[in-house]
C-alpha positions as YAML, in Angstrom:
chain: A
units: angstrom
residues:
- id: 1
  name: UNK
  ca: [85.88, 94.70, 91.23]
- id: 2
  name: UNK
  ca: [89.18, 95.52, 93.22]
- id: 3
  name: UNK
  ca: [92.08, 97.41, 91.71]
- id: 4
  name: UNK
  ca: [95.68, 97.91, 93.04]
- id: 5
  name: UNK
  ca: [96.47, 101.55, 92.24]
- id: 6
  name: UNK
  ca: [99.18, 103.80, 93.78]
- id: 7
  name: UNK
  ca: [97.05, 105.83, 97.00]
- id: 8
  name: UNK
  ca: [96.62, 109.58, 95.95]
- id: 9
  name: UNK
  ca: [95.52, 111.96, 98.68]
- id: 10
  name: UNK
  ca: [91.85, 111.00, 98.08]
- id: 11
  name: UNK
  ca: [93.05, 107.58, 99.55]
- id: 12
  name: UNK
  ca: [94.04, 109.46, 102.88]
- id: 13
  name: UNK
  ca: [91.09, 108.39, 105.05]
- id: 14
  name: UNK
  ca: [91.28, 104.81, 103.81]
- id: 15
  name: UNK
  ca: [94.93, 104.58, 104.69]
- id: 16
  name: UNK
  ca: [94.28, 105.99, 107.76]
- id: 17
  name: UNK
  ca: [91.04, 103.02, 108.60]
- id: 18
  name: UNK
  ca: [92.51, 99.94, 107.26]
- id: 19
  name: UNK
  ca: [96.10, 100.27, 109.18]
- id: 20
  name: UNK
  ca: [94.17, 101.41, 112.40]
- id: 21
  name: UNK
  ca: [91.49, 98.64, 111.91]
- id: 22
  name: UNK
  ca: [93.84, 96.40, 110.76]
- id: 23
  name: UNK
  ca: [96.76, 96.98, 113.55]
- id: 24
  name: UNK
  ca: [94.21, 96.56, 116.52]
- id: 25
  name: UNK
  ca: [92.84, 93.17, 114.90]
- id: 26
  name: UNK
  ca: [95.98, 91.76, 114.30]
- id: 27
  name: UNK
  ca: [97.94, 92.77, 117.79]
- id: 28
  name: UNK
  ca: [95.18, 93.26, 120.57]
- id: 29
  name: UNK
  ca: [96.59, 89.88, 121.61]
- id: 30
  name: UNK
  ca: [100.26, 90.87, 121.04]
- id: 31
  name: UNK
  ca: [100.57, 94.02, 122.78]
- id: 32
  name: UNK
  ca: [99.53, 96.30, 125.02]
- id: 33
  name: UNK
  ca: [96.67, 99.37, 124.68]
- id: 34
  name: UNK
  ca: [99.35, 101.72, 125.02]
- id: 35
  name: UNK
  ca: [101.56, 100.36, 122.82]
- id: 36
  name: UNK
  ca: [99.07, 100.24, 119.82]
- id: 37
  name: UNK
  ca: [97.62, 103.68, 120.42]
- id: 38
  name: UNK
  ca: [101.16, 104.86, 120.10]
- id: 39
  name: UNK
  ca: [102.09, 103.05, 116.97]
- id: 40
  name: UNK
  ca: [98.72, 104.34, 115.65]
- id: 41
  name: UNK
  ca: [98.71, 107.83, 116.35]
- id: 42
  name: UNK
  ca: [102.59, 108.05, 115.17]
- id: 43
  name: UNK
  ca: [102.22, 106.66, 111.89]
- id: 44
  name: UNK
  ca: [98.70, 106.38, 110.91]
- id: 45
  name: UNK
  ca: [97.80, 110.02, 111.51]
- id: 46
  name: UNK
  ca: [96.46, 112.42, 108.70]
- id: 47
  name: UNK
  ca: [99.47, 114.90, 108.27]
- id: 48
  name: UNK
  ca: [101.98, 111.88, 108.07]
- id: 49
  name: UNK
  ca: [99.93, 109.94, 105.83]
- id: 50
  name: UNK
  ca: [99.27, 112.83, 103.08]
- id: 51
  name: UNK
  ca: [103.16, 113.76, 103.20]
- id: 52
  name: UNK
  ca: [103.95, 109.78, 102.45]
- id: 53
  name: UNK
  ca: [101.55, 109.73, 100.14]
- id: 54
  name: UNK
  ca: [102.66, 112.85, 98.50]
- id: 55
  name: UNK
  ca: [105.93, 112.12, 98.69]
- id: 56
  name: UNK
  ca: [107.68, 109.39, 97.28]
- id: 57
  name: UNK
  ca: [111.21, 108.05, 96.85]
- id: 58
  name: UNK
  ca: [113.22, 104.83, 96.29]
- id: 59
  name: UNK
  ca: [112.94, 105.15, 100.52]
- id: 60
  name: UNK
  ca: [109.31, 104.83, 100.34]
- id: 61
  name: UNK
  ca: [107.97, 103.89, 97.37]
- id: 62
  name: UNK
  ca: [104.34, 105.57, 98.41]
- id: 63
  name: UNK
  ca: [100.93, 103.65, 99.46]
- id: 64
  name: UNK
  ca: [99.55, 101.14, 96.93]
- id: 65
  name: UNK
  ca: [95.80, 100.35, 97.85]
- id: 66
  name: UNK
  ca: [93.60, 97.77, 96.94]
- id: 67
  name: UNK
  ca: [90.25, 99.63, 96.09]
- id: 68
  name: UNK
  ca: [87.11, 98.51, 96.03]
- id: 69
  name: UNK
  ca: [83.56, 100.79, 94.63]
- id: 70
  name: UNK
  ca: [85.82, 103.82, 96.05]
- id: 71
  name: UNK
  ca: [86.80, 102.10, 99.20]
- id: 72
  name: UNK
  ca: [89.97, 101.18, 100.54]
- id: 73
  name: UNK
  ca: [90.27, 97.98, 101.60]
- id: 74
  name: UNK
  ca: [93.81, 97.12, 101.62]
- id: 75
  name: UNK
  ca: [96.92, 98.85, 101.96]
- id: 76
  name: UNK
  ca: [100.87, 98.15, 101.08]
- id: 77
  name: UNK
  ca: [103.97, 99.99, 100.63]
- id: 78
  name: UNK
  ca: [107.51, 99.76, 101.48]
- id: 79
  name: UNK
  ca: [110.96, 100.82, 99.92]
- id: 80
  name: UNK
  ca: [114.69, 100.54, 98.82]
- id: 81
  name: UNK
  ca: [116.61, 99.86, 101.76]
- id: 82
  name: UNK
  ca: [120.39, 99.18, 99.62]
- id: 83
  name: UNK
  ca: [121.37, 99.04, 95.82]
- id: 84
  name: UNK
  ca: [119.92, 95.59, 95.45]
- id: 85
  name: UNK
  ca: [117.85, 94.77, 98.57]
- id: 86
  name: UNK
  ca: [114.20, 96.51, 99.72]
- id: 87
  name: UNK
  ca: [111.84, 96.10, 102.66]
- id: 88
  name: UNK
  ca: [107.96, 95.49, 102.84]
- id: 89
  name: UNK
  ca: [107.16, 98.19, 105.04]
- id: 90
  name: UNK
  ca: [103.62, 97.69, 105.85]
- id: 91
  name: UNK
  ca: [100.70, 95.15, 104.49]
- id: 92
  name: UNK
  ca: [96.82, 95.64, 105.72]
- id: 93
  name: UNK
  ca: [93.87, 94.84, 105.10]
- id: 94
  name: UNK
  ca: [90.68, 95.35, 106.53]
- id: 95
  name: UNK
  ca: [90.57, 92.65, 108.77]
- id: 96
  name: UNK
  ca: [86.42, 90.92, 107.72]
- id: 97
  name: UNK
  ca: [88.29, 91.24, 103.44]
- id: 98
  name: UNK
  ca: [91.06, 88.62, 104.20]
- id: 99
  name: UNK
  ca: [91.49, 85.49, 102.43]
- id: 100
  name: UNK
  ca: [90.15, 86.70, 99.32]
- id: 101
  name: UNK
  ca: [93.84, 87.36, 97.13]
- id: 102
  name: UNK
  ca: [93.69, 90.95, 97.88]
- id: 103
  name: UNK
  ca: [97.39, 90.74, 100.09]
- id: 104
  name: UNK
  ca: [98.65, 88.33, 97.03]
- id: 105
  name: UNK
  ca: [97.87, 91.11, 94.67]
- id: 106
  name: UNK
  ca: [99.44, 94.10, 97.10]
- id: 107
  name: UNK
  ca: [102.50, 92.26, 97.85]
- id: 108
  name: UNK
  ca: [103.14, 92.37, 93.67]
- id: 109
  name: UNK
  ca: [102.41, 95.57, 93.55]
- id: 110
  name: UNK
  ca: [105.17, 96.46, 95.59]
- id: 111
  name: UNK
  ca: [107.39, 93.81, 94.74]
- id: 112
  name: UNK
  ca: [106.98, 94.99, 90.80]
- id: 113
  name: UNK
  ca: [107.75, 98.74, 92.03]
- id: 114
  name: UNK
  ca: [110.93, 97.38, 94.18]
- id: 115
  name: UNK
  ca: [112.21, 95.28, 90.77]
- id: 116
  name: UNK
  ca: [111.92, 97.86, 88.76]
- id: 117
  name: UNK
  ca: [114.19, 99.95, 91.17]
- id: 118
  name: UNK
  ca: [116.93, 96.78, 90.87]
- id: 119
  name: UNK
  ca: [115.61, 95.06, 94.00]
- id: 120
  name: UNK
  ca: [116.92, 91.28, 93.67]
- id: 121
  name: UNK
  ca: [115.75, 90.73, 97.65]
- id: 122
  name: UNK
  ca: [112.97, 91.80, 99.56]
- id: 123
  name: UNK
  ca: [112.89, 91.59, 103.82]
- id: 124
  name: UNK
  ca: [109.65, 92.15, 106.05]
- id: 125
  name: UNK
  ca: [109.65, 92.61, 109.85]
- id: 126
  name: UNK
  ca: [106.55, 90.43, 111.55]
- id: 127
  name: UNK
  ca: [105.80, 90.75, 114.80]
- id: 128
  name: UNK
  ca: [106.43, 87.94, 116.95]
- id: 129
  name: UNK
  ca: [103.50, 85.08, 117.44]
- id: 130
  name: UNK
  ca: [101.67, 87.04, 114.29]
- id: 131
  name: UNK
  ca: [100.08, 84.06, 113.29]
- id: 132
  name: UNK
  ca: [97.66, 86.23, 110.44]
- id: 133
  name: UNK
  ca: [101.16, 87.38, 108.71]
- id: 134
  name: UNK
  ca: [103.88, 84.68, 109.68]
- id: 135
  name: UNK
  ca: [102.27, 81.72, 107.03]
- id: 136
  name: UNK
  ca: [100.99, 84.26, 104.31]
- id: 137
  name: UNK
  ca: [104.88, 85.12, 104.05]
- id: 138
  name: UNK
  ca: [105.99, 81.83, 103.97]
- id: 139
  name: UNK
  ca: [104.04, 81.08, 101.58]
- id: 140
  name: UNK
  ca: [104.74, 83.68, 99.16]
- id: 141
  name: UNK
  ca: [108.68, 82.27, 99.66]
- id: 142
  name: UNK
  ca: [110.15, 84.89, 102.24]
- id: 143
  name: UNK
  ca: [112.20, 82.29, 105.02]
- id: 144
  name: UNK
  ca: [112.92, 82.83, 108.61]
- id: 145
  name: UNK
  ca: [116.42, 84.97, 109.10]
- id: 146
  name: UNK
  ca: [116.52, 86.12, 112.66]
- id: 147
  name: UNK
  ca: [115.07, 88.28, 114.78]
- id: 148
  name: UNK
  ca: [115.66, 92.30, 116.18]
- id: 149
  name: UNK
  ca: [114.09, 94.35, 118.61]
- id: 150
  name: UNK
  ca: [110.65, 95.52, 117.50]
- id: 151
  name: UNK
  ca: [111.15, 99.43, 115.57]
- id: 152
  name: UNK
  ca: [108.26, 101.37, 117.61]
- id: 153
  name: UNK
  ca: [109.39, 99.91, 121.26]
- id: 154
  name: UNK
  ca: [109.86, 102.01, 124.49]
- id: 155
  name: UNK
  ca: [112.40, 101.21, 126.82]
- id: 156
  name: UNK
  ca: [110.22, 99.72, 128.96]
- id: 157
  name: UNK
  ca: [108.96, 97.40, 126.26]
- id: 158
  name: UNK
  ca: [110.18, 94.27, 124.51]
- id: 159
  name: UNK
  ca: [108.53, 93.28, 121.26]
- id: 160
  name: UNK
  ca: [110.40, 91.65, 118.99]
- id: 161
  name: UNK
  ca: [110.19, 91.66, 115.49]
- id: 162
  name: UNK
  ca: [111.10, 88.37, 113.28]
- id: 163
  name: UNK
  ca: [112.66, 89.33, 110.17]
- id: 164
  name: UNK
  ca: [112.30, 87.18, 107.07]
- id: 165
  name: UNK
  ca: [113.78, 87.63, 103.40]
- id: 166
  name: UNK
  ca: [112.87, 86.25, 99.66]
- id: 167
  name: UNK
  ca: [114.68, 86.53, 96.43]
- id: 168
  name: UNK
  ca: [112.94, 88.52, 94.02]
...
């Protein structure tokens, strides 16, 4: 049976898989080696991972894992971002566990934690031509609103990021 429970540091290792696994499967088509090494090794990394795990704010409103006979399998989390507005920060899943619900139920997870902070809107960057994230979102109601400059570029690069918004 899978359960959505806020990550604790026994979740560490977990986090760390699913966003690696799940980053490489999702952009190896996207962007370059470099480029996801990079994004990787900056945020998926043990030290960073145990401080966001250990500590939370309305910024970052910690992990929330999907968790399966002791196994992570799925990972969410994002934050307050203004007085009535919040941000899906990042949404994995180990890439052979999708299309089962287990996003669905991470996405309220989050969502729950951001209403209960007085969110009334919720935004999510997705990578340009991410064809795994772009219809989940529109299906759970978040609409097209522009696009930006993708967060972890180099100078030398030029991802962009589409940025979609729902009312919550």
């Amino acid at each position: 049976m899978i359960h959505i429970e806020q990550a604790g540091p026994s979740h560490v290792s977990g986090i760390i898989s699913v966003c690696t696994k799940a980053t490489w499967a999702t952009y190896r088509e996207l962007c370059s080696d470099d480029y996801l090494e990079r994004v990787c090794r900056e945020f998926y990394n043990e030290a960073r991972v145990l401080d966001e795990v250990k500590h939370t704010s309305l910024d970052w409103g910690g992990y929330f894992t999907a968790v399966e006979n002791e196994t992570v399998i799925g990972v969410a989390g994002g934050g307050m971002t203004g007085e009535k507005e919040s941000e899906l920060y990042v949404l994995y899943l180990d890439p052979v566990r999708r299309n089962e619900g287990i996003g669905t139920m991470l996405l309220g997870a989050v969502t729950s934690q951001q209403q209960s902070w007085g969110s009334a809107e919720q935004w999510v960057s997705v990578q340009k031509g991410n064809q795994l994230a772009i219809p989940f979102y529109e299906a759970k109601g978040f609409t097209y609103e522009g696009e930006r400059i993708g967060y972890a570029n180099t100078e030398d690069e030029d991802y962009v990021s589409l940025r979609y918004r729902r009312d919550i």
